[in-house]
C-alpha positions as CSV (number, residue, x, y, z in Angstrom):
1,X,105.1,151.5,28.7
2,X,101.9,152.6,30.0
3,X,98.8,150.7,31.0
4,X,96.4,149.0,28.6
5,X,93.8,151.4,30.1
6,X,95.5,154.1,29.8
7,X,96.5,153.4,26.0
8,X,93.0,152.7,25.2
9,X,91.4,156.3,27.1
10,X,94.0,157.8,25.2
11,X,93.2,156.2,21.5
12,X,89.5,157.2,22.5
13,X,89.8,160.4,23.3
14,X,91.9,161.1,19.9
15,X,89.4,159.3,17.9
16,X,86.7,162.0,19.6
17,X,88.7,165.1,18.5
18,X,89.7,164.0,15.0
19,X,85.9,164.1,14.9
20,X,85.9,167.0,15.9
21,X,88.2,168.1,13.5
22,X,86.8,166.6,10.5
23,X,83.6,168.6,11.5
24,X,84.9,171.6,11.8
25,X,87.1,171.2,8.1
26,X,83.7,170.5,6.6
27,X,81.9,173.7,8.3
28,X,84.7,176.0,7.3
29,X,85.9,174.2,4.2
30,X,89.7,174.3,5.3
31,X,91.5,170.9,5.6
32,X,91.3,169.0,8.5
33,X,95.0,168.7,9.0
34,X,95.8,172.5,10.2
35,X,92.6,171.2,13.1
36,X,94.5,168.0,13.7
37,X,97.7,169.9,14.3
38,X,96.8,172.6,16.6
39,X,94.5,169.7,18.8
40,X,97.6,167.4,18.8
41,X,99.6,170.8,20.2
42,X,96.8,171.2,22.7
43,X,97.0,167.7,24.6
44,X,100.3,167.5,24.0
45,X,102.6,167.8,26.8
46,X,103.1,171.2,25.9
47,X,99.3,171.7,25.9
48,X,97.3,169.6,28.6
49,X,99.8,166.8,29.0
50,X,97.2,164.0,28.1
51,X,99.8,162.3,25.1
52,X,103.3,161.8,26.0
53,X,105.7,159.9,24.1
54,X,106.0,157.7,27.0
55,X,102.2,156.6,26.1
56,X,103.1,154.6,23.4
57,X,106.8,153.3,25.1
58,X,108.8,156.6,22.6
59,X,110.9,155.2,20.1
60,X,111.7,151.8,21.9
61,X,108.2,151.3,22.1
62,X,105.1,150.6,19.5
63,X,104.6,154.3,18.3
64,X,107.2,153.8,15.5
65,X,104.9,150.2,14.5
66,X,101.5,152.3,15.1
67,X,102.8,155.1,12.9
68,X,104.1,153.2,10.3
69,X,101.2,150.9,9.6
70,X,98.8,153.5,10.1
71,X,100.7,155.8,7.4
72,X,100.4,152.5,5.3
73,X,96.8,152.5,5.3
74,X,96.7,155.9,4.4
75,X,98.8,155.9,1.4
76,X,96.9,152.4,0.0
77,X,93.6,154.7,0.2
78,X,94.7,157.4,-1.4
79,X,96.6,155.3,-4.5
80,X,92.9,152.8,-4.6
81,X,91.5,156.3,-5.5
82,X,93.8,157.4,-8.7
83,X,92.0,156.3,-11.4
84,X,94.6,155.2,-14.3
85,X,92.2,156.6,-17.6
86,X,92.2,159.9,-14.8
87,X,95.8,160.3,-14.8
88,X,96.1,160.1,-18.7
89,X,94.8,163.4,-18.8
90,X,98.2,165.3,-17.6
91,X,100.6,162.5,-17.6
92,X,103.8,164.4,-19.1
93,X,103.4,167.1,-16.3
94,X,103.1,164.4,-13.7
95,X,105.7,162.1,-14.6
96,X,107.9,166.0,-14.6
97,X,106.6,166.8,-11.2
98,X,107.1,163.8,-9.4
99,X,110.5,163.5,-11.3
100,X,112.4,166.7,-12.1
101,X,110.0,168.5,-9.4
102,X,110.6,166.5,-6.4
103,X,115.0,167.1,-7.5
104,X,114.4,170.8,-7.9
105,X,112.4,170.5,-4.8
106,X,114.6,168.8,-3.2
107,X,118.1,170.5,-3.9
108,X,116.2,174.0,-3.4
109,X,114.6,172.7,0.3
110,X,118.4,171.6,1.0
111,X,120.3,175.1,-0.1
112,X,117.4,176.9,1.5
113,X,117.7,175.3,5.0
114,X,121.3,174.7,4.9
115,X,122.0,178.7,4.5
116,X,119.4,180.1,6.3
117,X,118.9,177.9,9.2
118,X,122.7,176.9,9.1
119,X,122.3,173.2,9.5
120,X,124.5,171.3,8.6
121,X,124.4,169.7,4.8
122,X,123.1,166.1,6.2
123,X,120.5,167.8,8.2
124,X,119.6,169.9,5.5
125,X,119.2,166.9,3.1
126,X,117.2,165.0,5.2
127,X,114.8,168.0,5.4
128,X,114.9,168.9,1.9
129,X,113.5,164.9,1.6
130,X,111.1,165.0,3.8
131,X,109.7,168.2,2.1
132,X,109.3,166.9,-1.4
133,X,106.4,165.3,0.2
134,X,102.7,167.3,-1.1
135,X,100.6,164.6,0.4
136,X,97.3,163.2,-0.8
137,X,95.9,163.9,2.8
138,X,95.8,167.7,2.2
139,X,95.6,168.0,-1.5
140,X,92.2,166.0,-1.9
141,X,90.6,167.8,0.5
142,X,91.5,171.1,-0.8
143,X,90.4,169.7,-4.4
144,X,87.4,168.8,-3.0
145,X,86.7,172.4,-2.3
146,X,88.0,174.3,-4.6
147,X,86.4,173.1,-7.8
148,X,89.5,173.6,-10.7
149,X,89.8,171.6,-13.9
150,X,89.9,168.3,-13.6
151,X,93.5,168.0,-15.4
152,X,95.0,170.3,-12.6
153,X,93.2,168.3,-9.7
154,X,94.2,165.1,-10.9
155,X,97.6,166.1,-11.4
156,X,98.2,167.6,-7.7
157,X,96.1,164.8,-6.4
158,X,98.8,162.5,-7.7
159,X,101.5,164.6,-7.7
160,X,100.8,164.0,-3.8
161,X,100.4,160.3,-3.7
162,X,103.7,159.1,-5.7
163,X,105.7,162.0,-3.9
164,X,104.5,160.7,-0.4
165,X,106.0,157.6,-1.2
166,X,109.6,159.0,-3.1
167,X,110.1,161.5,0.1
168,X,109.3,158.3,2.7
169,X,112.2,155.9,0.8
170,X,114.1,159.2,0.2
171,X,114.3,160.3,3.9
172,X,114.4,157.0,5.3
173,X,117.9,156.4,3.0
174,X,119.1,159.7,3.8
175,X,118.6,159.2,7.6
176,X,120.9,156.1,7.4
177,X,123.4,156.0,5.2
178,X,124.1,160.1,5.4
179,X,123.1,161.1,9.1
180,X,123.5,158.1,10.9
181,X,126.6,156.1,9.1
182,X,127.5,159.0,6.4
183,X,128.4,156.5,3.5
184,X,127.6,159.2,1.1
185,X,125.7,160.1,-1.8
186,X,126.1,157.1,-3.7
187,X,124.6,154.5,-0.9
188,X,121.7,156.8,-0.7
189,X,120.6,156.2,-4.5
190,X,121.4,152.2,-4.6
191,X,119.6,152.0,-1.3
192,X,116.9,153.9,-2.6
193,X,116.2,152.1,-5.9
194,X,116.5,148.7,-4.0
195,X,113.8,150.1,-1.4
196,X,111.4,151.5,-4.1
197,X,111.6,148.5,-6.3
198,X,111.2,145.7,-3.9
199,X,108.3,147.7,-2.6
200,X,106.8,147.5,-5.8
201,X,107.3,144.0,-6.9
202,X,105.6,143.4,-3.8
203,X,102.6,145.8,-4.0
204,X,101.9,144.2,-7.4
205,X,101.9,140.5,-6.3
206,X,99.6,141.2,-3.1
207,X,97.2,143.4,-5.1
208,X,96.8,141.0,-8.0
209,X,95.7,138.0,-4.9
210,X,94.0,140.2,-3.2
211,X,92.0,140.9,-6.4
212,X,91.3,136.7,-7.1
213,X,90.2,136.4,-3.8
214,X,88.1,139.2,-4.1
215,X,86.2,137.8,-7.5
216,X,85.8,134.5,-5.8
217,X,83.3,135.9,-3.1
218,X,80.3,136.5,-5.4
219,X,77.4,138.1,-4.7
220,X,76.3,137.1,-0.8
221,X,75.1,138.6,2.5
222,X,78.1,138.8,3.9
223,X,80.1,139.4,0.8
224,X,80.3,143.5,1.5
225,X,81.7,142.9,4.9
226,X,84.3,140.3,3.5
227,X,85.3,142.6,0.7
228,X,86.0,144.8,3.3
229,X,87.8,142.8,5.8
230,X,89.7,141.7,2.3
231,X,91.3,145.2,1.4
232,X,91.6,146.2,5.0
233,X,94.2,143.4,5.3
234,X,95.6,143.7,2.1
235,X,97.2,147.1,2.6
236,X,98.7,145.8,6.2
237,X,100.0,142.4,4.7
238,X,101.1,144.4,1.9
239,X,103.4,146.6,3.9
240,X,104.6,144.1,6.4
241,X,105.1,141.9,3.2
242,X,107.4,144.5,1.7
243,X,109.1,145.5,4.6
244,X,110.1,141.2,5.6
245,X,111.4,140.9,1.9
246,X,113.5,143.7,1.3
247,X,114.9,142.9,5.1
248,X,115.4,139.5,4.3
249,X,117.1,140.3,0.7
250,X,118.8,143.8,1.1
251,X,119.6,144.6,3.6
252,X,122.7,143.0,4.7
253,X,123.8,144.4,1.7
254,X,123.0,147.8,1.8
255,X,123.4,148.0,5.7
256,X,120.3,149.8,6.9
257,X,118.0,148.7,9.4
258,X,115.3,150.9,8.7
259,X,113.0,150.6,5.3
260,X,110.3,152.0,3.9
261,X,109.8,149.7,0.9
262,X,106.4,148.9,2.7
263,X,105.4,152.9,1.8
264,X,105.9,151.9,-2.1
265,X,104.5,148.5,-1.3
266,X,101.1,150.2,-0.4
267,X,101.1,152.4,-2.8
268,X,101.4,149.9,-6.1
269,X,99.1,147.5,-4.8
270,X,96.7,150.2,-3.9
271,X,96.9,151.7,-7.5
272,X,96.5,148.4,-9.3
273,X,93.9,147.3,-6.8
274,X,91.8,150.0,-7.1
275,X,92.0,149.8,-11.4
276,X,90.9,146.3,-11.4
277,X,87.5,145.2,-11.7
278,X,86.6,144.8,-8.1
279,X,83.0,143.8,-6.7
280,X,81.2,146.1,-3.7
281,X,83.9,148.9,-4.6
282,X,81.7,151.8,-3.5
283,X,81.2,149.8,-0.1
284,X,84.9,149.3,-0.5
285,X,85.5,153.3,-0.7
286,X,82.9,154.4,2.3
287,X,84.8,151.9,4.7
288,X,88.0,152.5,3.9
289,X,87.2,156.2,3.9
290,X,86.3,155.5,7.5
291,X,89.2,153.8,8.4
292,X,91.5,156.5,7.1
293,X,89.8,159.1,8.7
294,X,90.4,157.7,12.0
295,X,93.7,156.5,11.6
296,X,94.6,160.0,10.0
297,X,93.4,161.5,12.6
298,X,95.4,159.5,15.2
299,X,98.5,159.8,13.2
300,X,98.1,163.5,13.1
301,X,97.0,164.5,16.3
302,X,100.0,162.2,18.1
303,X,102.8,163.0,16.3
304,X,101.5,167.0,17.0
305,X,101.5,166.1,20.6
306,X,105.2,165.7,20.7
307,X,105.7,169.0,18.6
308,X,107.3,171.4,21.1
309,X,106.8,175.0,20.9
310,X,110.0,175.7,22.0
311,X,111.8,173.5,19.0
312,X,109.8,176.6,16.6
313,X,111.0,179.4,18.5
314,X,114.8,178.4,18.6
315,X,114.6,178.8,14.4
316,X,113.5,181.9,14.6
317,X,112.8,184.6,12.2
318,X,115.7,182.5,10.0
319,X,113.5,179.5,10.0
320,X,110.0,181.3,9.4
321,X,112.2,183.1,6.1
322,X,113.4,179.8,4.6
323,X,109.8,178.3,5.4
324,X,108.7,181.1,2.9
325,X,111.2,180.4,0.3
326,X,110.5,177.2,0.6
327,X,107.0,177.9,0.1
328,X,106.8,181.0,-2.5
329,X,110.1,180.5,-4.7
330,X,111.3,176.1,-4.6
331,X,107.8,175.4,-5.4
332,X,106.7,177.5,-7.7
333,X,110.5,177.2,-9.7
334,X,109.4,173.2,-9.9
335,X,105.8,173.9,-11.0
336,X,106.5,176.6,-13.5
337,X,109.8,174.5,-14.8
338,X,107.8,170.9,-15.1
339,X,104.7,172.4,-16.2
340,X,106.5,174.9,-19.4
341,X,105.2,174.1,-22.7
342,X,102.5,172.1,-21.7
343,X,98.5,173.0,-21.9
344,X,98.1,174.4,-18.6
345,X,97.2,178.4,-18.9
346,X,99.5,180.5,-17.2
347,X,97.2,181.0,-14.2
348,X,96.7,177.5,-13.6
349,X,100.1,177.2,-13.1
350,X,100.5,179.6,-10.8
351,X,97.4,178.0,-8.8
352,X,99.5,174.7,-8.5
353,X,102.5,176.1,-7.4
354,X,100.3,178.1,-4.9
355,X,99.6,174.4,-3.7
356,X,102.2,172.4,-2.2
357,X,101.0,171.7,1.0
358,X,102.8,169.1,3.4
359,X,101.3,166.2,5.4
360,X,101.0,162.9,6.8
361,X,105.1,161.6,5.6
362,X,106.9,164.8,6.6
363,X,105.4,164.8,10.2
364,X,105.4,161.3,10.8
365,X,109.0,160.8,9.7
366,X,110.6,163.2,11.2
367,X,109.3,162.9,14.2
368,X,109.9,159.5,14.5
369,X,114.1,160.7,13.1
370,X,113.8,163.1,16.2
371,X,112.8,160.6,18.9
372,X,115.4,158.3,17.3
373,X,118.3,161.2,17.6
374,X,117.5,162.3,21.0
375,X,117.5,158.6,22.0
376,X,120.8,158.8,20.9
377,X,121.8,161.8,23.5
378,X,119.0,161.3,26.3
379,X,120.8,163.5,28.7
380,X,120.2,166.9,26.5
381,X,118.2,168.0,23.5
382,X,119.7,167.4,20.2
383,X,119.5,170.7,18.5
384,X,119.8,168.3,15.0
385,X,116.4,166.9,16.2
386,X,115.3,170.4,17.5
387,X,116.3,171.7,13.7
388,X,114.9,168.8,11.7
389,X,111.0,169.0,13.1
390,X,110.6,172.7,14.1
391,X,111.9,173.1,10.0
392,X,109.2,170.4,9.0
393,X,106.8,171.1,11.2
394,X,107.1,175.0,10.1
395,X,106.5,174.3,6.7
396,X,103.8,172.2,7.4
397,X,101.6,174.5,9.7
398,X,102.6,177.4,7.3
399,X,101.6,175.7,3.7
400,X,98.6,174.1,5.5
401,X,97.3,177.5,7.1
402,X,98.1,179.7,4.2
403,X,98.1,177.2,0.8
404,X,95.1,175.2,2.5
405,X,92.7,177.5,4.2
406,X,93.6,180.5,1.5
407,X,93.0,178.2,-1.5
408,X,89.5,178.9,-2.7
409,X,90.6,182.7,-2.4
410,X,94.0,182.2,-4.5
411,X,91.8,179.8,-6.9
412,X,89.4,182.9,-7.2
413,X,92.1,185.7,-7.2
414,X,93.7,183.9,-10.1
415,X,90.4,183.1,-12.2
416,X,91.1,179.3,-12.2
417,X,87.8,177.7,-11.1
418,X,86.4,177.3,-14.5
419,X,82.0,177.5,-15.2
420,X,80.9,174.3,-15.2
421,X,77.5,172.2,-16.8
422,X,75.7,170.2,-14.3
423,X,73.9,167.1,-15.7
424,X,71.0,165.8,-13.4
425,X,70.3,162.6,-14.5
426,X,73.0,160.0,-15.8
427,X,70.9,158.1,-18.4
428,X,70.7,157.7,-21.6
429,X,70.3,161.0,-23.0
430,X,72.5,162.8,-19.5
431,X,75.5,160.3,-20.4
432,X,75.7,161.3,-24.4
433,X,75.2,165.0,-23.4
434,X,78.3,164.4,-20.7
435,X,80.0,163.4,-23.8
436,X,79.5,165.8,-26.0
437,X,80.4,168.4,-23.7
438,X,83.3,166.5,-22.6
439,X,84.9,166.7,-25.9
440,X,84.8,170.2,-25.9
441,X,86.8,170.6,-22.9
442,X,83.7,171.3,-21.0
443,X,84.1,170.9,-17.3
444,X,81.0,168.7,-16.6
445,X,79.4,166.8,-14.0
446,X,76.8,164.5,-13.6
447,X,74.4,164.3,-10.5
448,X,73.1,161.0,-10.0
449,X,71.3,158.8,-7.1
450,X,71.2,154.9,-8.4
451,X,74.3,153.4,-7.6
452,X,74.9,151.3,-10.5
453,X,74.7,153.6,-12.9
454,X,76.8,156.2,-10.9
455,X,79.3,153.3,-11.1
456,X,78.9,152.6,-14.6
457,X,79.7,156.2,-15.3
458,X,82.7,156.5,-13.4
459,X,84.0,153.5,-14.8
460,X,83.4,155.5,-18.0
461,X,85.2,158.1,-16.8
462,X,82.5,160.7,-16.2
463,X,82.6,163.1,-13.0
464,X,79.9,162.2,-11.1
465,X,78.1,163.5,-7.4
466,X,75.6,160.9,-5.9
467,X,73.1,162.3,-4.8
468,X,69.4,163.4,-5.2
469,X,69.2,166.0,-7.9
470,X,66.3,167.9,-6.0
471,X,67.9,168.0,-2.9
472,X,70.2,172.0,-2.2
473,X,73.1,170.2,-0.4
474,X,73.6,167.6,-3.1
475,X,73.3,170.4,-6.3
476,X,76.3,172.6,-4.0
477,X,78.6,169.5,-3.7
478,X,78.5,169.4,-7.3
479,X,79.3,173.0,-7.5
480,X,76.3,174.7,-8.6
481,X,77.2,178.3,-7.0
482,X,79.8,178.1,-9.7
483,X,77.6,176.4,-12.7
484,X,76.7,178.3,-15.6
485,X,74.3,175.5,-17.4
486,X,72.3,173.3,-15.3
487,X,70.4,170.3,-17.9
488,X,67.8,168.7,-16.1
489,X,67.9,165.1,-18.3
490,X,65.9,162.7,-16.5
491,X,62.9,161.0,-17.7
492,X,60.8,162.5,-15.0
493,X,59.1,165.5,-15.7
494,X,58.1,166.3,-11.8
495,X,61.8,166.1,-11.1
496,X,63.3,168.0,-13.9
497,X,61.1,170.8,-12.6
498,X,62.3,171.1,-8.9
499,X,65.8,170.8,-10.0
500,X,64.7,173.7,-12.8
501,X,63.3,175.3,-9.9
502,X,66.3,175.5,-7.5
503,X,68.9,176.1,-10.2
504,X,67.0,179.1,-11.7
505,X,65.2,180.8,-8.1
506,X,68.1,179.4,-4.9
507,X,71.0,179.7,-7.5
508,X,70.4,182.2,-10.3
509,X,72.2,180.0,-12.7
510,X,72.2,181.9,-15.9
511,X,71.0,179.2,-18.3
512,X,69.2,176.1,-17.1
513,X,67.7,173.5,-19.6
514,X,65.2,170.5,-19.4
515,X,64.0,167.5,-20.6
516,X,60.0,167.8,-21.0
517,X,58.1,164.1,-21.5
518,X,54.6,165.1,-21.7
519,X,53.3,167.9,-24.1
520,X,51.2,169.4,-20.9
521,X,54.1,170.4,-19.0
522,X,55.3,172.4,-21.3
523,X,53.3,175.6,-20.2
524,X,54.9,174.9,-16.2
525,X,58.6,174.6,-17.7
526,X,57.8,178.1,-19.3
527,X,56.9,179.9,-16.6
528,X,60.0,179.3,-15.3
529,X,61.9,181.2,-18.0
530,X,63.8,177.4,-19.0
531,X,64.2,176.4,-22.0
532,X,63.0,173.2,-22.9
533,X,63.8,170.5,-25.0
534,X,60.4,168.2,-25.6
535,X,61.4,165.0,-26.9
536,X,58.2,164.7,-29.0
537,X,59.5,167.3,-31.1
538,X,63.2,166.6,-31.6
539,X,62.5,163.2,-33.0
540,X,59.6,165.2,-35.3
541,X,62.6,167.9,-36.3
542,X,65.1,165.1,-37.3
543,X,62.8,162.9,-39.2
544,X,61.4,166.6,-40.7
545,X,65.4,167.0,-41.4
546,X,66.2,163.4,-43.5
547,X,62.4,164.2,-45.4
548,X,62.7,167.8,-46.4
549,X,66.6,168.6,-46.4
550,X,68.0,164.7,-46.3
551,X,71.4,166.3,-47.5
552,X,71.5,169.1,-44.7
553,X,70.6,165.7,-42.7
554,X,73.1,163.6,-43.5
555,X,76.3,166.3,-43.6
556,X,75.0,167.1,-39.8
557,X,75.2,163.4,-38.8
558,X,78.7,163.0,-40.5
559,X,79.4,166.2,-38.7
560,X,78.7,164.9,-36.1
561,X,81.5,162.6,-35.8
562,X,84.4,164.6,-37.3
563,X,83.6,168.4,-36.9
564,X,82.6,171.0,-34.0
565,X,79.9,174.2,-33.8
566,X,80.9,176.1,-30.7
567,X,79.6,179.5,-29.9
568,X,82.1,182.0,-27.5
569,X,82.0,185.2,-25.9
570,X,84.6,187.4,-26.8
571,X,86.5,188.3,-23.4
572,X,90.3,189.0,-25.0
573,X,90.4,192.6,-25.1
574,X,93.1,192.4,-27.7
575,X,90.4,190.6,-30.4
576,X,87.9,193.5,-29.5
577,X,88.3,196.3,-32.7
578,X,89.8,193.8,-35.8
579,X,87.7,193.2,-38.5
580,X,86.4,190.0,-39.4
581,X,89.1,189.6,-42.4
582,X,91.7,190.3,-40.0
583,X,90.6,187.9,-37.6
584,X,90.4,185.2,-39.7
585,X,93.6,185.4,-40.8
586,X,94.8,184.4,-36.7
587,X,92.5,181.6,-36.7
588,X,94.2,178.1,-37.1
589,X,93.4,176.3,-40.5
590,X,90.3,174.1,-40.5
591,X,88.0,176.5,-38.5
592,X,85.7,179.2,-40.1
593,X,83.5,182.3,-38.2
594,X,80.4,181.2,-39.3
595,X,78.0,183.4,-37.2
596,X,78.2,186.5,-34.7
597,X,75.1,187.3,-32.2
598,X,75.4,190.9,-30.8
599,X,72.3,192.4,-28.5
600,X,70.3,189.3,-29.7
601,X,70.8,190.1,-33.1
602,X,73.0,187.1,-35.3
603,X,74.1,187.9,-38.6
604,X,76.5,186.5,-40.9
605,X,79.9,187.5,-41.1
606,X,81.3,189.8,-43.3
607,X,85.1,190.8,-44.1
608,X,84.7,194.5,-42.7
609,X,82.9,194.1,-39.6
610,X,84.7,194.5,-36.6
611,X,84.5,192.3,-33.5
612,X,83.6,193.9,-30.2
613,X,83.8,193.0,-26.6
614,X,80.5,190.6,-25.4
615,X,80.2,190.0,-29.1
616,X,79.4,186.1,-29.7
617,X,81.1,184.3,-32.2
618,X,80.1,180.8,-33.9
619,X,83.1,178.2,-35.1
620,X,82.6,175.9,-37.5
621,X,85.0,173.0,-38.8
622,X,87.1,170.1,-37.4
623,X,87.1,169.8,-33.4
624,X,90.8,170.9,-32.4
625,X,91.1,174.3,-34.6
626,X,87.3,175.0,-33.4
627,X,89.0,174.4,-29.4
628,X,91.8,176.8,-30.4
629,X,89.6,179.4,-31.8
630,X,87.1,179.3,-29.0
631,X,90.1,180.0,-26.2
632,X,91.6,182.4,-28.7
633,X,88.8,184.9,-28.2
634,X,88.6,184.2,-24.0
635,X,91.1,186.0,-21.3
C-alpha cells in the first residue's frame, strides 16, 4: 500500500484533471466521460505512470471500497433527480426498455461476443451484463445538449439509471455463481432477485428517515449545510446498510461473497428521497452536483488508468466488429422492439437507439472482475480478464466517442430536436401560458431567476432554466438557437424589452411576443416588429366580449376547458393537392378545418379547394382529434 502522501498527491492531481475535463465537455458540448477516459489512459501506467493499481493496495487493497462507494454516490444522485410525475410521461416504453430491453440486450451482447470474439459462454455473459448498462453519467449530459422532447429525454435518462443498477446485481451474480463457482443459470436469477430486493427494502427504509430527519431541521443558519451533510450520508449508510443486510441474511444461502444490493439500495432511496417534500432541495442538488462531479471524475479517470492498450489490441479487428454490432444492430433491435406501437415517431426512435452509451457500472465492474481474475493467476495475464475489459472498455470509448460526441449531429440529421416556446417570466400569466401550451404537446420552457417560484414550478412539473431572462448565456441554456416563439411575460416592461430585443436582433427568432404594462411603451415594443399583448386591452376585449356577444363569450370560456384551436403548417407532402372535401374525410371525428391562411390571406374553407404546401390550416373541436389533425398535416 502506498504512502498517505502519496495517496493524497494522487487524489489531488485527479480532482485537478476531472476539472479539466468537465471544462473542456462544456466548451465542446461532448460528455465528459470520453475526456475522463483518455486522461485516465494518459497517467496511467501505460501513459505517465502516475496511477498504479498498487496506489490504492489492487484488489486486496481499498480501490474495490473507493470504487464501490463512490459508484454509490453516483447512482443516489442521478435516481434524487428522476422526477416520478416526469417518468409518467413514457412509462410503458420504460418499464419495456429496462425490462425486455436490457434481455434483448443482453442475450444479443452475449451471442455477439461469444462468436466473434470467441470467449467463452461465461465470459460472454458476464460481458453481455455489464453492457446492458446506458448509464445516467453519459445520458444526462448528452440530454443536456441536445435539446429532444421531453418524453424521449426522460425515458433514456431513466432508461440509464434503473439499468445501471440491473447490469451492477446482474454482473456481480454472473461473476460468482457462473465464472467463479459455475452453479448455473438458475443461481444467477435467485441470487439476483434476493440482491435487488433486499437492496430495495433497504433504500426505502433509509430514504423515508433520512426524510424525518430532514423535516425536523427547520428553517436555520446552519440548516442548508445540515441538509447537506444529511443526504451526503444517507446514500453511504444506505449502501453499506444494504450491503451488511443482505450479507448477514443471504448469503450463506446463496453462497456469494460479493453483492451489489447496496447499487439498488442507492438507487430506491435516492428515487423516493428526491420525490418527497424535502427542505433546501435546490442547495441539496448544487452540492451533491459537486460531489458527484468529483467523485465521477475520480472513478473515471482511475479505473482508465489501469486500461491497458495492449488488452484492445489483442481483440482486434474481431472485437472493434462485435463493438459495432453491439452498438448499431442489439441496440437498436431493443429500442425499435420496446418502443413499437407506442407514440414515439419513427425518427425518435431511431434517435434513442442511436443512444446507448456505456459508463460509470461497466468500467468500474469490470475492472474490478479483472484485477480479481488476474489475482487469481498473478504469474501471467489472464486473457479472460484481457477479453472481459478491452470488450467493455471498447464499447465504452466507441458509444461514448461516436453516440456522445456525434449526438447533436444524429439529433439534427434525424429532425428530432423539436421548435420550442420560451417563457420569460414564471408568474402568473408565464405559468397559465406554460400550461396551455403544454397541453398541446408544445415543448415549452420557462426562464426564471427567483428561486421559489422556479421551485414552485418544477414541483408543478414545468421545464424550467434559472436564470436572468436578459442575460445571452442564460436564453442559449434554454435553447433559444432552436426557439421558434420567445413570450416575454413578466410584469416589467424594461425587461420584456431587452429579452424582445436579443430574441428578435442576437437570435432571429421568428416570432417573439410581449407583455406591455404601460400604454407608452407601446410605440418602443413596435419598433421592434413584436407583437404585443397590452393588458389594458385584453381585459377591455373580454369584458367588450360578455357585453356585446355574451354568447360568443361564454361558448369561448366553456371552450376553453373542453375543446382546442390550433393553427399548422402543412409540411406532409402527401396532404399538398386534396381538396378540402377529401381531406376532411382523413381527419379523426371531433375536429373540423375551420380556417386556411395562404400569402397572408385567410379564408374559409370550402369543399373544392385544394390544400397546398406552406398553406396554414386552423382545427377546431375537442383537444385529442385537434392533436391528431395538427401532426397529420407535419412530416
Amino acid at each position: 500500500m502506498s504512502s498517505t502522501a502519496e495517496i493524497i498527491t494522487v487524489v489531488a492531481t485527479i480532482a485537478g484533471l476531472g476539472v479539466v475535463s468537465t471544462i473542456l465537455s462544456d466548451r465542446l458540448e461532448i460528455p465528459s466521460v470520453l475526456f475522463l477516459i483518455l486522461t485516465g489512459v494518459l497517467v496511467g501506467p501505460e501513459g505517465l505512470g502516475l496511477i498504479t493499481p498498487a496506489v490504492f493496495g489492487g484488489a486486496d487493497g481499498a480501490l474495490p471500497a473507493i470504487v464501490g462507494l463512490s459508484v454509490a454516490i453516483i447512482v443516489f444522485e442521478g435516481a434524487f433527480s428522476l422526477d416520478a410525475e416526469r417518468l409518467q410521461q413514457a412509462p410503458r416504453v420504460t418499464l419495456r426498455l429496462v425490462t425486455v430491453g436490457a434481455v434483448v440486450t443482453l442475450v444479443g451482447t452475449t451471442v455477439v461476443v461469444h462468436y466473434f470474439v470467441g470467449t467463452a459462454w461465461d465470459i460472454s455473459l458476464l460481458v453481455g451484463s455489464l453492457l446492458v448498462a446506458t448509464g445516467p453519467t453519459v445520458i444526462t449530459p448528452i440530454m443536456d445538449v441536445v435539446m429532444v422532447r421531453e418524453r424521449v429525454a426522460s425515458t433514456l435518462e431513466t432508461e440509464g439509471v434503473v439499468n445501471d443498477v440491473t447490469a451492477a446485481i446482474l454482473a456481480v451474480v454472473t461473476f460468482e455463481f457462473v465464472v467463479l463457482s459455475r452453479r448455473g443459470i438458475e443461481r444467477v436469477a435467485s441470487g439476483f432477485l434476493l440482491q435487488f430486493g433486499t437492496g430495495i427494502a433497504v433504500g426505502v427504509v433509509v430514504a423515508l428517515l433520512a426524510w424525518v430527519t430532514l423535516t425536523r431541521l427547520g428553517r436555520s443558519d446552519n440548516g442548508p449545510q445540515n441538509a447537506r451533510l444529511i443526504v451526503l450520508v444517507t446514500a453511504l449508510i444506505t449502501y453499506g446498510a444494504a450491503e451488511s443486510t443482505y450479507s448477514l441474511l443471504f448469503a450463506g444461502v446463496v453462497g456469494t461473497g460479493h453483492s451489489e444490493a447496496g447499487i439498488a439500495a442507492v438507487a430506491a432511496g435516492g428515487f423516493v428521497l428526491g420525490n418527497l417534500d424535502i427542505p433546501y432541495r435546490e442547495t441539496i442538488e448544487q452540492f451533491k452536483g459537486d460531489v458527484t462531479l468529483l467523485v465521477n471524475s475520480f472513478v473515471f479517470i482511475t479505473l482508465a488508468s489501469l486500461l491497458s492498450v495492449s488488452d484492445l489490441r489483442t481483440l482486434g479487428l474481431a472485437g472493434l466488429a462485435a463493438a459495432v454490432l453491439i452498438a448499431a444492430v442489439v441496440r437498436p433491435l431493443a429500442v425499435m422492439l420496446c418502443t413499437a406501437g407506442d407514440t414515439f415517431s419513427l425518427r425518435e426512435r431511431a434517435f434513442m437507439s442511436a443512444m446507448g452509451p456505456r459508463g460509470i457500472i461497466p468500467a468500474s465492474v469490470a475492472t474490478l472482475f479483472a484485477l480479481e481474475l488476474n489475482a487469481q493467476n498473478p504469474a501471467a495475464q489472464n486473457p479472460e480478464a484481457t477479453a472481459l475489459v478491452g470488450m467493455v472498455f471498447l464499447v465504452i470509448v466507441l458509444t461514448v466517442v461516436f453516440e456522445g460526441g456525434g449526438a447533436r449531429h444524429i439529433a439534427q440529421a434525424l429532425n428530432v430536436i423539436p421548435k420550442r416556446v420560451i417563457i420569460v417570466g414564471g408568474g402568473r400569466i408565464g405559468r397559465e401560458l406554460a400550461s396551455r401550451l403544454d397541453d398541446r404537446n408544445e415543448e415549452v420552457v420557462i426562464v426564471e431567476q427567483d428561486p421559489d417560484v422556479v421551485e414552485r414550478l418544477r414541483c408543478d412539473g414545468c421545464t424550467v432554466q434559472e436564470g436572468d431572462g436578459t442575460d445571452r448565456r442564460t436564453l442559449e441554456k434554454a435553447g433559444i438557437e432552436n426557439a421558434k416563439v420567445v413570450a416575454a411575460a413578466t410584469a416589467d416592461d424594461d425587461v420584456n424589452m431587452l429579452v424582445s430585443q436579443l430574441a428578435r436582433n442576437e437570435f432571429d427568432v421568428e416570432t417573439v411576443i410581449s407583455r406591455v404594462t404601460e400604454p407608452s411603451n407601446t410605440a418602443a415594443f413596435e419598433d421592434l416588429d413584436v407583437q404585443i399583448v397590452p393588458g389594458w386591452r385584453s381585459v377591455a376585449w373580454s369584458m367588450d366580449n360578455f357585453i356585446e356577444r355574451p354568447a360568443i363569450a361564454r361558448w369561448m370560456n366553456e371552450f376553453d376547458q373542453s375543446g382546442d384551436v390550433q393553427e399548422v403548417e402543412v409540411t406532409n407532402g402527401t396532404r399538398a393537392g386534396k381538396t378540402v372535401a377529401r381531406l376532411s374525410e382523413d381527419l379523426p371525428e371531433g375536429v373540423h378545418l375551420a380556417l386556411i391562411s395562404r400569402n397572408g390571406d385567410s379564408q374559409i374553407p370550402h369543399p373544392d379547394q385544394e390544400i397546398e404546401m406552406g398553406d396554414h390550416l386552423t382545427f377546431i373541436g375537442r383537444p385529442e382529434p385537434v392533436r391528431k389533425a395538427v401532426g397529420f398535416c407535419e412530416r
